[in-house]
DSSP file (Angstrom, degrees, kcal/mol; ACC not computed):
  #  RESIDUE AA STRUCTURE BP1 BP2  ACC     N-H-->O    O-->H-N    N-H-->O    O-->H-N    TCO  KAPPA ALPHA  PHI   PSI    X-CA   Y-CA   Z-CA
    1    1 A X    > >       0   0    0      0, 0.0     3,-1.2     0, 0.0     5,-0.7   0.000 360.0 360.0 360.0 -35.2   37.5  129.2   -4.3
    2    2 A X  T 3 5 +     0   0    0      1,-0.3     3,-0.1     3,-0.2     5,-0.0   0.622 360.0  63.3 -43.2 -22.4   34.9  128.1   -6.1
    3    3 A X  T 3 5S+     0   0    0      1,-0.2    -1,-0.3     2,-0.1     0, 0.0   0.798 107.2  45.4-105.9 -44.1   32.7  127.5   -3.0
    4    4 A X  T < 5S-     0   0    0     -3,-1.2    -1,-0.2     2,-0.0    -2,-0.2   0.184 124.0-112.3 -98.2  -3.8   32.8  131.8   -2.2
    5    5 A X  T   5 +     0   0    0     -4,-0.3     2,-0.6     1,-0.2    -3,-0.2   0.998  67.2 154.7  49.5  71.8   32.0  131.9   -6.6
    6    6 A X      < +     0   0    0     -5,-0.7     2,-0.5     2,-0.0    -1,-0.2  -0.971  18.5 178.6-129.9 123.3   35.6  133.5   -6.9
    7    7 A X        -     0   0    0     -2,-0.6     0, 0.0    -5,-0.0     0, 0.0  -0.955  35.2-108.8-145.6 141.3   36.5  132.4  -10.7
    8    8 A X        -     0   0    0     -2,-0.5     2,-0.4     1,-0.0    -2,-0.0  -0.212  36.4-147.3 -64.6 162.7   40.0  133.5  -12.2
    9    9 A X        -     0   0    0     47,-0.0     2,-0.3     0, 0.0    -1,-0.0  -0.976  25.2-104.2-125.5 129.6   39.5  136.5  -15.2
   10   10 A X        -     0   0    0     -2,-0.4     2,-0.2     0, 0.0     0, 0.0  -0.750  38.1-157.0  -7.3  97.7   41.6  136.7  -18.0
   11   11 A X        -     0   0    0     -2,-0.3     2,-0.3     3,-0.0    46,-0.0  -0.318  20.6-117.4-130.5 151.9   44.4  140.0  -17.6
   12   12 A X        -     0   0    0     -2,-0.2     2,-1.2     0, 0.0     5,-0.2  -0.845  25.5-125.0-103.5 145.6   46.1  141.8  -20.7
   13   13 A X        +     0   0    0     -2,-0.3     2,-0.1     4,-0.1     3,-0.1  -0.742  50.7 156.0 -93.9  91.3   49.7  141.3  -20.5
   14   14 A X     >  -     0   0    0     -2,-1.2     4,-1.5     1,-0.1     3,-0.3  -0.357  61.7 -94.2 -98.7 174.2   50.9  145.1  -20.7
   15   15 A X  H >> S+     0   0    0      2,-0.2     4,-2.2     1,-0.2     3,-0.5   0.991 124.5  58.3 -67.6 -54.7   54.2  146.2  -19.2
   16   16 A X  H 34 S+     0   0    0      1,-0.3    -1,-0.2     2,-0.2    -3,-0.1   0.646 108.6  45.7 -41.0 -50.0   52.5  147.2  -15.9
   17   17 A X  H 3> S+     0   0    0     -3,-0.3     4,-2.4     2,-0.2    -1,-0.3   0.774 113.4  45.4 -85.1 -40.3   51.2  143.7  -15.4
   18   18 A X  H <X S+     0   0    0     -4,-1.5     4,-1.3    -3,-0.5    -2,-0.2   0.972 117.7  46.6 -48.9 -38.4   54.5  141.6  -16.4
   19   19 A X  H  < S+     0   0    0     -4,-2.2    -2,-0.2     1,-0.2    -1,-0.2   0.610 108.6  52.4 -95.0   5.0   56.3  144.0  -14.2
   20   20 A X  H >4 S+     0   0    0     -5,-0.3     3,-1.7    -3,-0.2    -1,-0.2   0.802 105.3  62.1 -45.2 -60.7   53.4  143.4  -11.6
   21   21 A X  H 3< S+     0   0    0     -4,-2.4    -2,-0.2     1,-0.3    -3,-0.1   0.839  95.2  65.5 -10.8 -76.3   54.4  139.4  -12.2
   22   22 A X  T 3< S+     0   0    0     -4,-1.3     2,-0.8     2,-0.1    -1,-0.3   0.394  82.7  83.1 -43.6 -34.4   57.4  140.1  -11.0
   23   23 A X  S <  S-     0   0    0     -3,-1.7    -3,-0.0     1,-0.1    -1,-0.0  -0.717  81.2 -95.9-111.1 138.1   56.9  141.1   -7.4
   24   24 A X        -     0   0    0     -2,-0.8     2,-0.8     1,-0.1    -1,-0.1   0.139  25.6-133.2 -33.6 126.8   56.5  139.0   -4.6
   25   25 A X        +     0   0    0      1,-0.1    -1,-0.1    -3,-0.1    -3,-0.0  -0.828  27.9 174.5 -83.3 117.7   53.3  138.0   -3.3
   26   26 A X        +     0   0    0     -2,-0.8     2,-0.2     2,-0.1    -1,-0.1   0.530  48.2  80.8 -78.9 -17.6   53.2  138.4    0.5
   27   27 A X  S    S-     0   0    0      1,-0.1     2,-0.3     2,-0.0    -2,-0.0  -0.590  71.4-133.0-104.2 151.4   49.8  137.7    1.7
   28   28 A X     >  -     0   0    0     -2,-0.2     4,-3.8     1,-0.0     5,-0.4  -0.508  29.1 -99.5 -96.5-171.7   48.7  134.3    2.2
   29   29 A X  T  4 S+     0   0    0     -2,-0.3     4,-0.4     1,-0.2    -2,-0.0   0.773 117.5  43.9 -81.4 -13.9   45.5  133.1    1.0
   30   30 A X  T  > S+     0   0    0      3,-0.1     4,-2.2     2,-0.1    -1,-0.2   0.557 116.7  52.8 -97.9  -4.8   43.2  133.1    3.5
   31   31 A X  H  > S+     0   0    0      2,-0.2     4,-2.5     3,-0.1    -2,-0.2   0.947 107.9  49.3 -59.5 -54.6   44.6  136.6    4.5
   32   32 A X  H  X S+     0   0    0     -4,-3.8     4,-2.0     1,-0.2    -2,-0.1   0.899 112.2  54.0 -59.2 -23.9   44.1  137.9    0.9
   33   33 A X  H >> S+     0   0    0     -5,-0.4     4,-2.7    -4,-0.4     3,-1.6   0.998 111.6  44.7 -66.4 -57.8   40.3  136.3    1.4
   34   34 A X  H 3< S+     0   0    0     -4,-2.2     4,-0.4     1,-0.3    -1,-0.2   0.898 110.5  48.8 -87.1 -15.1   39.7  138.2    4.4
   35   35 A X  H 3< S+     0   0    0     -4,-2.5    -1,-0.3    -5,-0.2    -2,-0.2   0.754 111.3  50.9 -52.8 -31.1   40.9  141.2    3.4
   36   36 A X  H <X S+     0   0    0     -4,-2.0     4,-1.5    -3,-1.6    -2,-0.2   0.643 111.2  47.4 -84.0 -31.7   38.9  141.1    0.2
   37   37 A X  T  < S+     0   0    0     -4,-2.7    -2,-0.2     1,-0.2    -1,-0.1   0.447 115.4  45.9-106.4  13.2   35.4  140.1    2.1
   38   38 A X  T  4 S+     0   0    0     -4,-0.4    -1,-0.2     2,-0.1    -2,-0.1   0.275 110.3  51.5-115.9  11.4   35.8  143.2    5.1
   39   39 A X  T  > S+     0   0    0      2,-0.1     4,-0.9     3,-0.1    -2,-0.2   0.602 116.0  40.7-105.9 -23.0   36.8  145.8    2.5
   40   40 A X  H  X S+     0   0    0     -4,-1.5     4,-1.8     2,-0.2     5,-0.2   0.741 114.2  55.9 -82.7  -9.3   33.2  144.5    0.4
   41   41 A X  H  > S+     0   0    0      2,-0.2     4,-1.8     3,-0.1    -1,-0.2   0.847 115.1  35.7 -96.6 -14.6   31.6  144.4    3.9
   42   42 A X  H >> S+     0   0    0      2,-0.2     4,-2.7     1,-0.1     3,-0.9   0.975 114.3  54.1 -73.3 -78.9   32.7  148.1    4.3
   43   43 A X  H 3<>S+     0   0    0     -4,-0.9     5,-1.0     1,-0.2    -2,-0.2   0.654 118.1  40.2  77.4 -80.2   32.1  148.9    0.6
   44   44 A X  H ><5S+     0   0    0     -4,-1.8     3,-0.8     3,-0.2    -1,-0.2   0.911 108.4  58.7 -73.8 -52.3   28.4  147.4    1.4
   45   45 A X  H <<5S+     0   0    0     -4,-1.8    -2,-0.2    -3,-0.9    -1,-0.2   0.773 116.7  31.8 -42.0 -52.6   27.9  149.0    4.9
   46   46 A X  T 3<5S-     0   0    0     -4,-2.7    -1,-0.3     2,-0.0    -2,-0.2   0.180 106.6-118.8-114.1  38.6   28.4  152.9    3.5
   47   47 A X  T < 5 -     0   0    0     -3,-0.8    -3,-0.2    -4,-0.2     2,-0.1   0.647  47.4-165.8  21.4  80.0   27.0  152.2    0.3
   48   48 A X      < -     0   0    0     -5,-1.0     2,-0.6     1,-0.1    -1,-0.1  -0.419  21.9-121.5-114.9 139.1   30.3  153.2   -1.1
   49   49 A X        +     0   0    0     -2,-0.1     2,-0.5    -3,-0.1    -1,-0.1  -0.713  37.4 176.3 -77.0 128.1   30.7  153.9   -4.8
   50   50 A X        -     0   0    0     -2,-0.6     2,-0.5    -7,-0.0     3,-0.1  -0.948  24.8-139.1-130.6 132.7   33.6  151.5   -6.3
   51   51 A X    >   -     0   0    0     -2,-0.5     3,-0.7     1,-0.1     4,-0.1  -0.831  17.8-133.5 -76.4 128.8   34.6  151.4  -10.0
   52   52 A X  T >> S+     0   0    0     -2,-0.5     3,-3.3     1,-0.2     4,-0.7   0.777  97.9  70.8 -28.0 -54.4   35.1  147.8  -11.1
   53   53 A X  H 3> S+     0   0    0      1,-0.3     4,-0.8     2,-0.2    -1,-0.2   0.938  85.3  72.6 -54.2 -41.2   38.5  148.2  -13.0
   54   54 A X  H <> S+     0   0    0     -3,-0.7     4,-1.3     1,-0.2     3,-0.4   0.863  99.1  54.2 -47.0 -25.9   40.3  148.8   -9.2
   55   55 A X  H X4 S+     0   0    0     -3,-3.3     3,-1.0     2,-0.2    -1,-0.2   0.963  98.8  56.8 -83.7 -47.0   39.6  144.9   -8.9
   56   56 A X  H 3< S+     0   0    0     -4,-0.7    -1,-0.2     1,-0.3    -2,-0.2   0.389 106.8  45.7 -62.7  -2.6   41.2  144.0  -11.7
   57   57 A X  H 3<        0   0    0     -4,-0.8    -1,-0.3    -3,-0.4    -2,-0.2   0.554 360.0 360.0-123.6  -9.3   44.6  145.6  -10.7
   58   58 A X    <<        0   0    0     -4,-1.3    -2,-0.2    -3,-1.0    -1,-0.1   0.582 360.0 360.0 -46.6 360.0   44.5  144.1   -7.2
């Protein structure tokens, strides 16, 4: 992960995010990756507004 400069962040443990914990992750990892890099290439493409905090709750 390192290698795309993808570096883990810190999270506050609130009830939302334990009970976040809790539910299954489905995607593998090079799905979640390209999913991540054609929603910035969209994002980039229509010079799209994004608030930051939306990354932090994926």
């Amino acid at each position: 992960m390192a290698k795309i400069a993808v570096a883990p962040a810190p999270t506050v443990l609130t009830p939302f995010v334990v009970k976040q914990m809790g539910i299954p992750f489905s995607f593998d990892l090079e799905e979640l990756i390209d999913t991540h890099v054609r929603f910035n290439n969209i994002v980039a493409r229509y010079e799209l507004p994004v608030f930051s905090g939306v990354f932090s709750l994926s």
